[in-house]
LOKOLTOR-977686 format. One record per atom (N, C-alpha, C, O, CB): residue in one letter; x, y, z. Coordinates in steps of 0.2 Angstrom, whole numbers, plus 5000, padded with zeros to 4 digits. Last residue first. Glycine has a CB too. Layout:
AXYZ/...
This chain:
X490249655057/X490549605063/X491149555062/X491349515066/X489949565065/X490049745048/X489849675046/X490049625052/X490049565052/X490249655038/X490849855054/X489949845055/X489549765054/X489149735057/X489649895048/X491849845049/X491849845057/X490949815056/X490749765058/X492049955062/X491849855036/X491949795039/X491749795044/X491349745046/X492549765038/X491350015037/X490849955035/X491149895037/X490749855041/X490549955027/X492850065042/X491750055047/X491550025044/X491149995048/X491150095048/X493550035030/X493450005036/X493149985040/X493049935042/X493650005039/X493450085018/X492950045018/X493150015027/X492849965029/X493049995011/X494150215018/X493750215019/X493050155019/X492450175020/X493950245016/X495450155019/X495350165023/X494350185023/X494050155027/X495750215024/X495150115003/X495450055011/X495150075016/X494650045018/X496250045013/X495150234998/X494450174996/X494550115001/X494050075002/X494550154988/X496350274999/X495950285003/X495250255003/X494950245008/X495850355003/X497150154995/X497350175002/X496650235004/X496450235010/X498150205002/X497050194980/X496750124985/X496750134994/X496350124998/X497150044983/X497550294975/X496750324978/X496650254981/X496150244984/X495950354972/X498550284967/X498550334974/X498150314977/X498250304983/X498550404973/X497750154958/X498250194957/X498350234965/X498250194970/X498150244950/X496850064955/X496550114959/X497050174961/X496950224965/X496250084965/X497249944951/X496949964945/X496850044949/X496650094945/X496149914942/X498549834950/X498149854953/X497549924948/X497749944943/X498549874960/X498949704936/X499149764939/X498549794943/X498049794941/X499349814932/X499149534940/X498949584937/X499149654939/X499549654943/X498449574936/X499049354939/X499449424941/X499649464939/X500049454935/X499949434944/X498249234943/X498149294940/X498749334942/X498849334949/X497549314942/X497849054943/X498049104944/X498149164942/X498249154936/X498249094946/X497248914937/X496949004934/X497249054937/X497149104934/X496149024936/X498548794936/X497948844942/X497748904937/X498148944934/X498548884951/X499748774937/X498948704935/X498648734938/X498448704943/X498948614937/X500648844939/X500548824931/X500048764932/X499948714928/X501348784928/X500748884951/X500348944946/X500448904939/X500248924934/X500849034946/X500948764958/X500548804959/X500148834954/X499548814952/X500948844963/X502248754957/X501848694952/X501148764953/X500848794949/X501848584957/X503448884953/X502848904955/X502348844952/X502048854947/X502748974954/X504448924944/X504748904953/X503948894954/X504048854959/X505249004960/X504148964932/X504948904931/X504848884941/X505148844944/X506148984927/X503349054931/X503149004929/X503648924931/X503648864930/X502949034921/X504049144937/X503249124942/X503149064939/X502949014943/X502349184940/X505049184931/X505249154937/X504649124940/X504649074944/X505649214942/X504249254918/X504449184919/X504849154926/X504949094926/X505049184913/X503649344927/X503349284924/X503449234923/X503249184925/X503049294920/X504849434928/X504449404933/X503849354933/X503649324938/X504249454937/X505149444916/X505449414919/X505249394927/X505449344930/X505849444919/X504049524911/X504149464908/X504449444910/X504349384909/X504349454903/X504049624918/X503449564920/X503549544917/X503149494917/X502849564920/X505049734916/X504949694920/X504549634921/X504749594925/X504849734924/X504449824908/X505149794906/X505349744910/X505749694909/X505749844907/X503249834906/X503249794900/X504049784902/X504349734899/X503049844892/X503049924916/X502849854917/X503049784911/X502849724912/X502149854918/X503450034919/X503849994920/X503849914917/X504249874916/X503949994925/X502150074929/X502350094920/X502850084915/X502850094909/X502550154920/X502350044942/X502050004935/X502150014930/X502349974926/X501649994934/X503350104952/X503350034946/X503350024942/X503749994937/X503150004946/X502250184960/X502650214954/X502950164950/X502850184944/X503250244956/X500850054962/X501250094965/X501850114958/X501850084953/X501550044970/X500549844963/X500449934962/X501049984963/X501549964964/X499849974967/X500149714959/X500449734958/X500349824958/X500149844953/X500649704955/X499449564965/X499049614962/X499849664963/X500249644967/X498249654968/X498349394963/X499149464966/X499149514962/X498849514956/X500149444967/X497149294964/X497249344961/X498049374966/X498049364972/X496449394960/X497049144971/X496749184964/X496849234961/X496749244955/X496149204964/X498049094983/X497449134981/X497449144973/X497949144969/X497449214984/X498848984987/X498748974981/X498249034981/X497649004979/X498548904978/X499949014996/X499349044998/X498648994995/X498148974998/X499249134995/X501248974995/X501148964998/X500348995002/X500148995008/X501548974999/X501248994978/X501448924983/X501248914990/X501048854992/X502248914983/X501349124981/X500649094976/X500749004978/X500248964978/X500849104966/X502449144987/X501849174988/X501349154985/X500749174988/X501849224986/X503349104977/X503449074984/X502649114988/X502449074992/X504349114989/X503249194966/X503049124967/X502949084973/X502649034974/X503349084963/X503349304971/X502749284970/X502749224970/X502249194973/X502549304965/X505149314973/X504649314979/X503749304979/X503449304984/X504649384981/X505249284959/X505249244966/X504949244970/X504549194972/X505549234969/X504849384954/X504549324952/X504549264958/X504149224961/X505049294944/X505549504960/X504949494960/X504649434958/X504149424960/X504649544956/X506849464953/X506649454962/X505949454964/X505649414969/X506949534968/X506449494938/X506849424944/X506549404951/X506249354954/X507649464947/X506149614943/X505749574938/X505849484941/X505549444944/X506149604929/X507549644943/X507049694946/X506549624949/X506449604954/X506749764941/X508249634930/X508549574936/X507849614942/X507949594948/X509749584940/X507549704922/X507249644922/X507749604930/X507549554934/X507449604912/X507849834927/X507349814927/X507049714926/X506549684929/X507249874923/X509249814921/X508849844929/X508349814929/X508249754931/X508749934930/X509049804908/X509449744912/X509049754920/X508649714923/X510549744912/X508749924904/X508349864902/X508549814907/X508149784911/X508449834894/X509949984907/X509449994908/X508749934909/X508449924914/X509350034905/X510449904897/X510849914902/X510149934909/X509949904914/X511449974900/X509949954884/X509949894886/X510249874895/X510149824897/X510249864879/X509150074881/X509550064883/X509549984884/X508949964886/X509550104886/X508150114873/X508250054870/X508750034874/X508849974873/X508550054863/X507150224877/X507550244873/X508050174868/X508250174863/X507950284877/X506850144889/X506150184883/X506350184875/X506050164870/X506050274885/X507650154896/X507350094895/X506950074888/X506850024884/X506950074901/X507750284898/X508350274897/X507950194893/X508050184887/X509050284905/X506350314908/X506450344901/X507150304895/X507050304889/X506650434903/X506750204919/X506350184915/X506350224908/X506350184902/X505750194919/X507950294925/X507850224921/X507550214915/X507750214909/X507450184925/X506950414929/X507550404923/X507750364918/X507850364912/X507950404926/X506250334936/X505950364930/X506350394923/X506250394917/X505750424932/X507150314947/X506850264944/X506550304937/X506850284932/X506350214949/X508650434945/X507850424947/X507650354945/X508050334940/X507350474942/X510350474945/X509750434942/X509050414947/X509150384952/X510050374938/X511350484953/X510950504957/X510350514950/X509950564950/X511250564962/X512450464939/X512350444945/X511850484948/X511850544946/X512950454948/X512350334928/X512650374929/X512250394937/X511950354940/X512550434922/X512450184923/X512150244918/X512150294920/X511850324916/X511650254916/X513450084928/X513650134924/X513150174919/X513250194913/X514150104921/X512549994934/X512649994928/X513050034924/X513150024918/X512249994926/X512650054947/X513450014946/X513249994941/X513649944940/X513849954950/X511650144943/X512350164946/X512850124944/X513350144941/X512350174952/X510550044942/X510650094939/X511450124936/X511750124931/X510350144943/X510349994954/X510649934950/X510749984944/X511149964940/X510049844949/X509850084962/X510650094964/X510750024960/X511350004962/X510850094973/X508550104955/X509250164955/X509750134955/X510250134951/X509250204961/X508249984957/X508250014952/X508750044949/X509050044944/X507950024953/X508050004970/X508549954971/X508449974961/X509049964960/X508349854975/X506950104973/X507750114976/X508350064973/X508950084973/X507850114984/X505950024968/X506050094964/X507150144966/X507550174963/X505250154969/X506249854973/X505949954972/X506349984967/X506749974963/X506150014981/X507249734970/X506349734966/X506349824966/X506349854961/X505549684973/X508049744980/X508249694974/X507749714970/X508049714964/X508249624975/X507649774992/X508449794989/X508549754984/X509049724983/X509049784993/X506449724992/X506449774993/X507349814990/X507449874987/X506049785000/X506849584997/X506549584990/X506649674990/X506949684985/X505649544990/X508349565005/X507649595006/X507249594997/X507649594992/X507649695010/X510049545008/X509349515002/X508749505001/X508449454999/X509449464999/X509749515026/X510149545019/X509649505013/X509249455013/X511149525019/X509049605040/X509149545035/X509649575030/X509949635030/X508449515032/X508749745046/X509249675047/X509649645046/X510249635048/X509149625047/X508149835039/X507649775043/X508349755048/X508249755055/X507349695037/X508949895028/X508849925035/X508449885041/X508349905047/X508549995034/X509849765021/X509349805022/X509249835028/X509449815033/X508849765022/X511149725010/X510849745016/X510549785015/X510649835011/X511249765020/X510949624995/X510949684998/X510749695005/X510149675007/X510649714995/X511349425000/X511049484993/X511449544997/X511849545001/X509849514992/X510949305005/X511849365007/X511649405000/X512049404995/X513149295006/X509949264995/X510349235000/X511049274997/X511449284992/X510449144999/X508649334989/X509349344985/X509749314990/X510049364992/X509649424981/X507349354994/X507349314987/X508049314984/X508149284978/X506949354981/X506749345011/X507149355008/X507249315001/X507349255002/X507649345012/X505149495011/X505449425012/X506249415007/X506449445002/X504649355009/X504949625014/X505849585019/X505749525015/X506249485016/X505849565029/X503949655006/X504549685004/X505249665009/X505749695009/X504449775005/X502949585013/X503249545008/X503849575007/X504349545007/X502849545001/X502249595027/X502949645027/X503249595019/X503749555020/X503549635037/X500949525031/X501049565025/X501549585021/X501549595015/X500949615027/X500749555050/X500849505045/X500549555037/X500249605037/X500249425047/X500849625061/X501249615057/X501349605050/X501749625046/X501549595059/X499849615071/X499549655067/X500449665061/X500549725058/X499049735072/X500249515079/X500249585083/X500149635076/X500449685076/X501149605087/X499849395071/X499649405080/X499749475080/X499249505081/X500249365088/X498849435056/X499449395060/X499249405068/X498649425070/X500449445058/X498149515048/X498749535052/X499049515055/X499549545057/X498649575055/X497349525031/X497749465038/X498049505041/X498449535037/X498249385035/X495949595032/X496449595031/X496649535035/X496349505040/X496649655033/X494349485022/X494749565026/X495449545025/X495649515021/X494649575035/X493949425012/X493749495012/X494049535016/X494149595015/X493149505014/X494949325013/X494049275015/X493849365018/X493649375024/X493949175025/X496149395016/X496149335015/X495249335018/X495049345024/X496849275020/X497349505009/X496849485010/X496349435009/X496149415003/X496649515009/X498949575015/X498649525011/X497849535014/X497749565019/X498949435012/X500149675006/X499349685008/X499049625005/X498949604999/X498949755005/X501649775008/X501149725004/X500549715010/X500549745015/X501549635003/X502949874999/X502649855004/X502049805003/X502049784997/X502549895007/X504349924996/X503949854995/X503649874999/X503849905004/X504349774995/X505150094994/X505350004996/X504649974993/X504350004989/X505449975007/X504750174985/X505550164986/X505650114991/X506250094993/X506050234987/X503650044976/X503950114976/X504750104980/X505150064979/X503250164980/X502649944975/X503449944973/X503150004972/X502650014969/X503849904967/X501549834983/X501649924981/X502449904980/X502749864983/X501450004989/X500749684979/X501549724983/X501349794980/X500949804974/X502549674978/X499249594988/X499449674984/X500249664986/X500549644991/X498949774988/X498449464986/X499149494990/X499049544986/X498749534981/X500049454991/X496749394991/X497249424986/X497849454991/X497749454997/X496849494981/X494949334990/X495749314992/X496149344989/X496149324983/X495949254991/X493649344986/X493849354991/X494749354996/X494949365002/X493349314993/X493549444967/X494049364973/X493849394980/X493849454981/X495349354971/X493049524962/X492749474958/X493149414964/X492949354965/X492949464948/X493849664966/X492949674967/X492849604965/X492149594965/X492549744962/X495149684961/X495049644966/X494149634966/X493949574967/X495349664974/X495449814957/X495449754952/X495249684957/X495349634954/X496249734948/X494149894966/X494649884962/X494949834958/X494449814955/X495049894966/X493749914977/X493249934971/X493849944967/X494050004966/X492650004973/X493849804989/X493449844989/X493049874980/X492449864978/X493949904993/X495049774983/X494649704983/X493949724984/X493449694982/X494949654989/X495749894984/X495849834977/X495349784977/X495249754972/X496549794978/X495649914999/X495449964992/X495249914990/X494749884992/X495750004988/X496549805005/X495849835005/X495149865000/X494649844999/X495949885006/X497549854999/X497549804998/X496649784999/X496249764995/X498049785001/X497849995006/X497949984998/X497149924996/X496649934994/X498749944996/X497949935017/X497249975015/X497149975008/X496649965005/X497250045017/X498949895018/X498649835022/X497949885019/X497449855019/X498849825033/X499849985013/X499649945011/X499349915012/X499149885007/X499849935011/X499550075029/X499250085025/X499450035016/X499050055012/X499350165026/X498749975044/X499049995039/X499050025034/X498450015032/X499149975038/X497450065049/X497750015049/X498350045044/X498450105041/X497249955047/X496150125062/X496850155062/X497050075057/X496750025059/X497450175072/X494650215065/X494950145065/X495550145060/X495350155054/X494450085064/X493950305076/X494150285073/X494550225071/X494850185076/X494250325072/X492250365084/X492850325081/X493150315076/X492850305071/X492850285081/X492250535089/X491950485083/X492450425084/X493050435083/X492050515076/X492850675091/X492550665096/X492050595092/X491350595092/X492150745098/X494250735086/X493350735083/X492750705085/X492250705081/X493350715077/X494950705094/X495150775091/X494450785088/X494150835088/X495850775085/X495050585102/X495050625106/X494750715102/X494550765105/X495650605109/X495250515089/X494550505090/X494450575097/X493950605097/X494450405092/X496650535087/X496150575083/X495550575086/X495350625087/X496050555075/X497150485101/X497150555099/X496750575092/X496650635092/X497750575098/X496650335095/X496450385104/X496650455099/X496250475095/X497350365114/X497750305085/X496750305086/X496450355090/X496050395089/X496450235090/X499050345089/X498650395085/X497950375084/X497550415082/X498950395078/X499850325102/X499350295102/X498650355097/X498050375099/X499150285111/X501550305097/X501150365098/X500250305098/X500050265094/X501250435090/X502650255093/X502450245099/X501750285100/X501650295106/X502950245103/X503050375080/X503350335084/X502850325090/X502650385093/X504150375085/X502750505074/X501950465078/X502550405079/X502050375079/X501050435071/X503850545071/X503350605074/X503050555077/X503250545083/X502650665070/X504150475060/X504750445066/X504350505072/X504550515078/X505850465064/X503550405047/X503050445053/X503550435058/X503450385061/X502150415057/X504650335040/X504050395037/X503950445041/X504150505041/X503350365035/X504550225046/X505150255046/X504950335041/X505350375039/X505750195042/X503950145060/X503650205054/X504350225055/X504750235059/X502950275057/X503750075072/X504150055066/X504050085058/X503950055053/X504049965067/X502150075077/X502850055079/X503250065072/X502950065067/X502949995081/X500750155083/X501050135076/X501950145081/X502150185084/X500750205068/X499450085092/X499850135093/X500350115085/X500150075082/X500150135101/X497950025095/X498150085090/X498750115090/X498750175087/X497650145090/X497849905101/X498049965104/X497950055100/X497950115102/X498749945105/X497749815093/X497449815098/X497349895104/X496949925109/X497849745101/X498849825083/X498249835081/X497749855090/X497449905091/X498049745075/X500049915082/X499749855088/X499049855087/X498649895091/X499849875097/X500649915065/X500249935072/X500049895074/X499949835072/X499749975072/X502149975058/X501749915061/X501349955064/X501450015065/X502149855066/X501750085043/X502250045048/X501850025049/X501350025047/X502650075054/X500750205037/X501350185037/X501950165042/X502350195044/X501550225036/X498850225039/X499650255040/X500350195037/X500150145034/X499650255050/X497350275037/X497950215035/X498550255033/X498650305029/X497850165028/X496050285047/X496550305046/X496850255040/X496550205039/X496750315052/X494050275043/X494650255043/X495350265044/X495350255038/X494650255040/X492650325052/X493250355048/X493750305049/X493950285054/X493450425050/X490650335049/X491150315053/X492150345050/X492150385045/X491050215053/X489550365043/X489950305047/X490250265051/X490250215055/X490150285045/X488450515041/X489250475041/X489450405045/X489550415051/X489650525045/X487450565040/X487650515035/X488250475037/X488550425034/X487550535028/X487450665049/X486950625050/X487150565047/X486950505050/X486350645048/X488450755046/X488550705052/X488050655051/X488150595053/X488550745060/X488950845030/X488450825035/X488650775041/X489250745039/X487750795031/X489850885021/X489350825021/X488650815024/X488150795023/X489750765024/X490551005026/X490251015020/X489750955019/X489150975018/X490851005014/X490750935039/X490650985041/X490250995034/X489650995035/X491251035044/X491750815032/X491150815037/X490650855040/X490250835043/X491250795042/X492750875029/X492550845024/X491750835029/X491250845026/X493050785021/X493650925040/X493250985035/X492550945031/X491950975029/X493951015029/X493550855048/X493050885050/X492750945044/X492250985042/X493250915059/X494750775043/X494150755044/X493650795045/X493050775043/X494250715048/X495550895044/X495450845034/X494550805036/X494050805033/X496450735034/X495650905057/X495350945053/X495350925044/X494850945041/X495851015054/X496450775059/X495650795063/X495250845058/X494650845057/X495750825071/X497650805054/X497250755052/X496350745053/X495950725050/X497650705055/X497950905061/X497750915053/X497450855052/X496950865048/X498350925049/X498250865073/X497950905073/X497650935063/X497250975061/X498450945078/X499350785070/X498850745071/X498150785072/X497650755071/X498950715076/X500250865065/X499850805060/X499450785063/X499050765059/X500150745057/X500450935076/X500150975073/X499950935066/X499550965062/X500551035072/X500950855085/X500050865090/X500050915082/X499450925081/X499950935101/X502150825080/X501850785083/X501250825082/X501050815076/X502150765089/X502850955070/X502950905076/X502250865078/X501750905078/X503350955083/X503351005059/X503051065065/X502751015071/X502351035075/X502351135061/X503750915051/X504350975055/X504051035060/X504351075064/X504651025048/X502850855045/X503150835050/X503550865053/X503650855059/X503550785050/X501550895039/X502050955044/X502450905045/X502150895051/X501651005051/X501050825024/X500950825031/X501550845033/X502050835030/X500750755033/X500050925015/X500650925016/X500750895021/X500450925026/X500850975017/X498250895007/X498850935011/X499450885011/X499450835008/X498650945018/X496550885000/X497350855000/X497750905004/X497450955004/X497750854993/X494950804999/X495250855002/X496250835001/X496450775002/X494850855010/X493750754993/X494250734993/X494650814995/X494650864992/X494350684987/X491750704989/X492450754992/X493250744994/X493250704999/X492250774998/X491250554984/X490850604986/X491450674987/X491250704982/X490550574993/X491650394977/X491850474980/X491750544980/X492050584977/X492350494979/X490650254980/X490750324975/X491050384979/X490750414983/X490050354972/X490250144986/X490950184982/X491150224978/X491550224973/X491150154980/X489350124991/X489250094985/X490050114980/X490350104975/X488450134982/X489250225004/X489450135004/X489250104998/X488950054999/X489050085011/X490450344999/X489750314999/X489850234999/X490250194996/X489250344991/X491650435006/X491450395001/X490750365004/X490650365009/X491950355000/X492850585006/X492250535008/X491950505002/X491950524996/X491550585012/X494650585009/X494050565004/X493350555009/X493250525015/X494250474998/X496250645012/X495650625017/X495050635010/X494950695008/X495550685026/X498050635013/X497450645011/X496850615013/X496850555016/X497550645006/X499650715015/X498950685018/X498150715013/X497950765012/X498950705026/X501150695010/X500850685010/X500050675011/X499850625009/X501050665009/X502350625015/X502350675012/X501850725011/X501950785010/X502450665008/X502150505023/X502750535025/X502550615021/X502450665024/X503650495022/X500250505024/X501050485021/X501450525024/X501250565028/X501250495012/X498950435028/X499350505030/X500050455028/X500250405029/X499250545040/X497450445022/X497850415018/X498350445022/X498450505021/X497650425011/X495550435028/X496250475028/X496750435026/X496750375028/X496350505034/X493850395022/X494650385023/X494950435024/X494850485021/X494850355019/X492250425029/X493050455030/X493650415028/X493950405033/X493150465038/X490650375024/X491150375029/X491750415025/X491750435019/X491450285032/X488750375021/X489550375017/X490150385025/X489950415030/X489650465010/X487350345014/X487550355021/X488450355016/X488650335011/X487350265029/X486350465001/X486650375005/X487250405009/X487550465008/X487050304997/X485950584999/X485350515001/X485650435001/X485450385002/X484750504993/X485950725006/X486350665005/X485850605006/X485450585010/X486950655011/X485150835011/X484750775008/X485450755004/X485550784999/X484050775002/X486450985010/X485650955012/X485550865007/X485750845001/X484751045008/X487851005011/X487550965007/X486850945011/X486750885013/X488050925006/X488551145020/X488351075021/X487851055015/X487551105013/X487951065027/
């Protein structure tokens, strides 16, 4: 244990399909311990949730209890916010309907407080990220779908049943690509890391190519490649400007495997912001790159007890 911690600090946990991870943080934001693992899905239900608790207690056990706050979750899919239970995890199909607030808080005997995990990103970003100067901002994560994170007057918007966010459905290509949602011509089959790929393939640059691949091939001059990315770039413009039209906030924010990309892509998505959007052309608006790379989702989670606190 760490004797004389001289500022109070809380828990984020970050739990991915792949992935878990758990930070402590100082309510000035500074990360104090960061712990990483594997999340088991194959060894079933009670044993992520049972790791999840130990991520927490390890980091709290080194810290101390006296200083602690409180702990965040951010997971992957809908939650009933009201409930804590997580629906519609195509990641977590373990925690499916599962009431994961209750059972961690039952595992470390503390509250906890369960959100999205974009919806934390997004958090983060405004927490101690490129967001720290606006109370008002959208985050999109592009990775192998979309996801999104608004925040409206410091916190999260969730809508009625804690839904509100889902940018990677809205539709930017009428009768586009089918989506596993539903719908067809999801921004997410047109814009991710997957719609990349598979605009990759029927470019003819070959087969079971990586977005990275892409991107190296893009690097190289390919022009074909190049094209991927800018019809990418495309869908992304739209779907912001309809976003910036319909919010007008100050700042969107862009994260996630994507970015590196960004020189091939954001000129086309600028110009679609600037050509569809009265909005963003008589306005200071901003759209920039998120700045907290992996680590917003826990700097999210981790800032949740203090909102809880602020009432």
């Amino acid at each position: 244990m760490i004797v004389g911690l001289m500022e109070k600090y809380t828990i984020g946990v970050d739990l991915g399909g792949t992935n878990l991870r758990a930070a402590a943080i100082t309510v000035s934001g500074k990360m104090l311990e960061k712990v990483s693992g594997e999340t088991r899905l194959d060894a079933g239900r009670e044993a992520v949730l049972d790791d999840i608790a130990a991520s927490i207690r390890r980091l709290s056990d080194q810290l101390g209890t006296a200083d602690l706050l409180g702990v965040g979750v951010a997971v992957p899919g809908f939650i009933r916010m009201d409930e804590g239970v997580i629906v519609g995890s195509n990641n977590l199909p373990e925690l499916e309907g599962v009431c994961v607030r209750d059972e961690i808080e039952k595992r470390i005997g503390a509250p906890v407080i369960l959100e999205n995990d974009a919806n934390a990103a997004a958090l983060g970003e405004k927490w101690m990220g490129a967001g720290k100067d606006v109370e008002d901002l959208v985050l999109l994560t592009l990775g192998t779908g979309i996801g999104g994170g608004i925040i409206y007057r410091g916190r999260v918007l969730h809508g009625a049943l804690g839904m509100a966010g889902e940018i990677g459905h809205m539709t930017v290509v009428p009768n586009g690509n089918p989506c596993g949602c539903g719908n067809v011509g999801c921004l997410e089959k047109h814009a991710s890391a997957t719609a990349v790929e598979a605009m990759a393939y029927v470019l003819g640059l070959g087969e079971g190519l990586t977005c990275k691949d892409v991107y190296e091939l893009a690097c190289q001059g390919n022009e074909r490649a190049r094209m991927a990315f800018e019809r990418a770039g495309s869908a992304l413009g739209i779907a912001l400007a309809s976003l910036i039209n319909i919010f007008n906030f100050p700042l969107y924010l862009l994260s996630g495997g994507m970015l590196p990309a960004w020189e091939f892509f954001a000129p086309a998505m600028m110009a679609e912001i600037e050509r569809r959007s009265f909005t963003f052309r008589h306005s200071q608006t901003r759209v920039e790159k998120a700045l907290l790379g992996n680590e917003a989702g826990l700097y999210g989670a981790a800032y949740l007890p203090l909102l809880a606190q602020k009432g």
